[in-house]
ZATOR-513184 format. One record per residue: residue number from 1; residue in one letter; x, y, z of N, C-alpha, C in turn. Coordinates in pm, whole numbers. Each point is the difference from the previous one (the first is absolute). Layout:
% ZATOR-513184
(r NUM a (X Y Z) (X Y Z) (X Y Z))
...
% end
This chain:
% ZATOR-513184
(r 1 x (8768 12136 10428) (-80 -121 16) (83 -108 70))
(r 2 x (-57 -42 117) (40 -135 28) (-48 -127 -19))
(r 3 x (98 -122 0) (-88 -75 -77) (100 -117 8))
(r 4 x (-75 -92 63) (163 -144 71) (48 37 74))
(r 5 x (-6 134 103) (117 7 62) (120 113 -92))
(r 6 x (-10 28 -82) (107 110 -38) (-82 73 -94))
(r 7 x (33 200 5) (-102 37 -92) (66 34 -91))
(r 8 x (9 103 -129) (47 8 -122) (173 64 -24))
(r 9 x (-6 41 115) (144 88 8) (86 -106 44))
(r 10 x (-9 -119 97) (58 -111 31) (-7 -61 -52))
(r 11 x (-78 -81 -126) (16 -79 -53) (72 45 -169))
(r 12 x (-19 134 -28) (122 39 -72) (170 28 23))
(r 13 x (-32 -26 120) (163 16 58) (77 -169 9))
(r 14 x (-114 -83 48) (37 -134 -23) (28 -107 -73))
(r 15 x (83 -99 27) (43 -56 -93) (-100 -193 -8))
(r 16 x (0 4 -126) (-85 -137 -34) (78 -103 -33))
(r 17 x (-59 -119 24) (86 -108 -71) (-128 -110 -48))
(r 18 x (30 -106 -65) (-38 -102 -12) (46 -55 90))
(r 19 x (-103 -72 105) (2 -112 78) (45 -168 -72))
(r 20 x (90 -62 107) (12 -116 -79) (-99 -99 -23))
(r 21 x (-95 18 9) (-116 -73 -47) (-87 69 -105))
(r 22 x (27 133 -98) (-7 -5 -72) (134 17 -126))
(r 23 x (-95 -73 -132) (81 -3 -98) (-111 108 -99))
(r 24 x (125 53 -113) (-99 28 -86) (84 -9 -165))
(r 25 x (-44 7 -110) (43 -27 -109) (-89 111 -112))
(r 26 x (114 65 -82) (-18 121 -73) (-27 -79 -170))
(r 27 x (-95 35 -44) (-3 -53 -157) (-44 179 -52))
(r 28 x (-47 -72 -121) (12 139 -79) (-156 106 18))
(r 29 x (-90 -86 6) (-115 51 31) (-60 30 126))
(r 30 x (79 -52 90) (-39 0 171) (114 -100 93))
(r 31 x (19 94 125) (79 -109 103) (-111 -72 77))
(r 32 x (24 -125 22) (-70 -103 110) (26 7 104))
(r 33 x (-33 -6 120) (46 54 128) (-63 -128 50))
(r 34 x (76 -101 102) (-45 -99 81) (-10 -25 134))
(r 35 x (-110 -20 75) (50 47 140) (-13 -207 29))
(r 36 x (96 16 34) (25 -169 41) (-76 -53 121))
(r 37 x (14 127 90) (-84 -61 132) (-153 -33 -46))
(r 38 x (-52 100 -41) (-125 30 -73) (-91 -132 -117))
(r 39 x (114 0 -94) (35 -53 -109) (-132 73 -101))
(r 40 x (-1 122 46) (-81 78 -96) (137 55 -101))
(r 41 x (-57 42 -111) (90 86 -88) (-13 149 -74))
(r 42 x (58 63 -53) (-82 155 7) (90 54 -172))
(r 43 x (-85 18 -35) (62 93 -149) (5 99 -4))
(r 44 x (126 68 -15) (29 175 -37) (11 29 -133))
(r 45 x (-65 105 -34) (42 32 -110) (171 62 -66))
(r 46 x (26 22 -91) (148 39 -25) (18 90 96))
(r 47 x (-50 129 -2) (10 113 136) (8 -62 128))
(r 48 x (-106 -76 74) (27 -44 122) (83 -117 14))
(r 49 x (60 -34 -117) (131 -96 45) (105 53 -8))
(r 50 x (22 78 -99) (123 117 -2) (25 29 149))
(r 51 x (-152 72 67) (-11 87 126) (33 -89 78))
(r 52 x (-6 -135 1) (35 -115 97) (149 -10 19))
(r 53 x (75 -17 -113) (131 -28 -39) (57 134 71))
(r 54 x (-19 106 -23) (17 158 42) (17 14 147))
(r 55 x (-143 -118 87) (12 31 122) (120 -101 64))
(r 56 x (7 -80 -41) (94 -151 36) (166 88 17))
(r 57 x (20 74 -107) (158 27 -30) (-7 157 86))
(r 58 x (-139 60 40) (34 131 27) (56 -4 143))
(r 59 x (69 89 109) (8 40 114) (-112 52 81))
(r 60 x (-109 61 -73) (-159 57 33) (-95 -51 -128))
(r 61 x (-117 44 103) (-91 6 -115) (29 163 -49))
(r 62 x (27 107 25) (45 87 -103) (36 -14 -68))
(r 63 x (137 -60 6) (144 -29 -86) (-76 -37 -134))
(r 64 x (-95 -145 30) (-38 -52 -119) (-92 61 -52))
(r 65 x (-110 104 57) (-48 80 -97) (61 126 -61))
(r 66 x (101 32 57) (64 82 -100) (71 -36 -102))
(r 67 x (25 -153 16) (89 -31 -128) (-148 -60 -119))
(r 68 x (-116 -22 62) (-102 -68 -74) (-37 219 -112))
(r 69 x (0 48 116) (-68 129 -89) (98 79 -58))
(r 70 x (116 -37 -5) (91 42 -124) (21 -91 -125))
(r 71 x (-12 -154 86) (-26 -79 -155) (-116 67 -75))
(r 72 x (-96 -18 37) (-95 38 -89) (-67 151 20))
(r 73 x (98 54 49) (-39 139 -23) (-102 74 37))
(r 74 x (0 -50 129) (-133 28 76) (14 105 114))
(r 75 x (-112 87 73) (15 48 73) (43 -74 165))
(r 76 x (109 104 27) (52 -105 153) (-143 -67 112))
(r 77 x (-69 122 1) (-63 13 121) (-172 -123 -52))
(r 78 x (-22 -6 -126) (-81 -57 -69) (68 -133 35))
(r 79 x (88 -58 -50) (75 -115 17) (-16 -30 175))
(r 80 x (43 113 70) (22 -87 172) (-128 -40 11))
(r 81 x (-101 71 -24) (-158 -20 34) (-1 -120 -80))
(r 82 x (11 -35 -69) (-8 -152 -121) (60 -116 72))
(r 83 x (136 43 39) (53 -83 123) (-40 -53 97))
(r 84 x (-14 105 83) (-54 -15 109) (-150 -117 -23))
(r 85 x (-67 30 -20) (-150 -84 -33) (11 -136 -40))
(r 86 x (120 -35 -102) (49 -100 -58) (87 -90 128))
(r 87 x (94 33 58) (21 -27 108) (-67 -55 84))
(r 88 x (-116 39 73) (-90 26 115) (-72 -132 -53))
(r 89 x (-33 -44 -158) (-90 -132 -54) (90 -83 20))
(r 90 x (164 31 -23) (72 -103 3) (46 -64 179))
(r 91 x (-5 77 96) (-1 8 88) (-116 -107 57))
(r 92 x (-119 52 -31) (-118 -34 65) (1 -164 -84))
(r 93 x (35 -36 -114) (18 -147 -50) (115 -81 54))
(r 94 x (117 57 80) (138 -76 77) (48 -12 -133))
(r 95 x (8 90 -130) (128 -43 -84) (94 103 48))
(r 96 x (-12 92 38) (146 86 60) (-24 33 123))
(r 97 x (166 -14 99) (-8 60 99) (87 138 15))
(r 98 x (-15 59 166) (75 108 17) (136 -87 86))
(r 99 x (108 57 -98) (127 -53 95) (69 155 21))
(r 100 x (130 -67 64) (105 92 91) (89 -20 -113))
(r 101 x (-2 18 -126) (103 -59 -137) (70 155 -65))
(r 102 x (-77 103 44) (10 110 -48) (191 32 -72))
% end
């Protein structure tokens, strides 16, 4: 599937960041995600802030779903597909981009 401009095999190979115009903040029940340009804001649940935090520190979006589906003990290939999709919303809202950070 393509989709933005990169399809699923490229955008698991790539690496994400938080843009400096967003912030986001982790509590116990959900992370807040802020897009400053926007000044909309977005709630993840514990999983998709984990998966946030996961993509920020990973080298790929692989990297971080393989470390997300051994935390919780999940299947690899179940997890990239979880990724991937999760990504592609975060993408399509400007809270993460694709950098050269790998």
């Amino acid at each position: 599937m393509v989709k933005n401009g990169i399809d699923n095999d490229n955008l698991l190979g790539a690496c994400l960041r938080l843009p400096e115009h967003v912030v986001h903040r982790s509590f116990v029940a959900e992370t807040v995600v802020l897009n400053l340009q926007t000044g909309r804001y977005h709630g993840l649940n514990p999983v998709g802030g984990r998966m946030l935090d996961a993509l920020n520190g990973a080298s790929s979006v692989r990297q971080a779903a393989e470390l997300i589906a051994s935390e919780y003990g999940q299947d690899r290939a179940g997890v990239e597909a979880d990724m991937v999709a999760f990504c592609r919303d975060l993408l399509e809202r400007g809270l993460v981009e694709v950098t050269s950070d790998g």
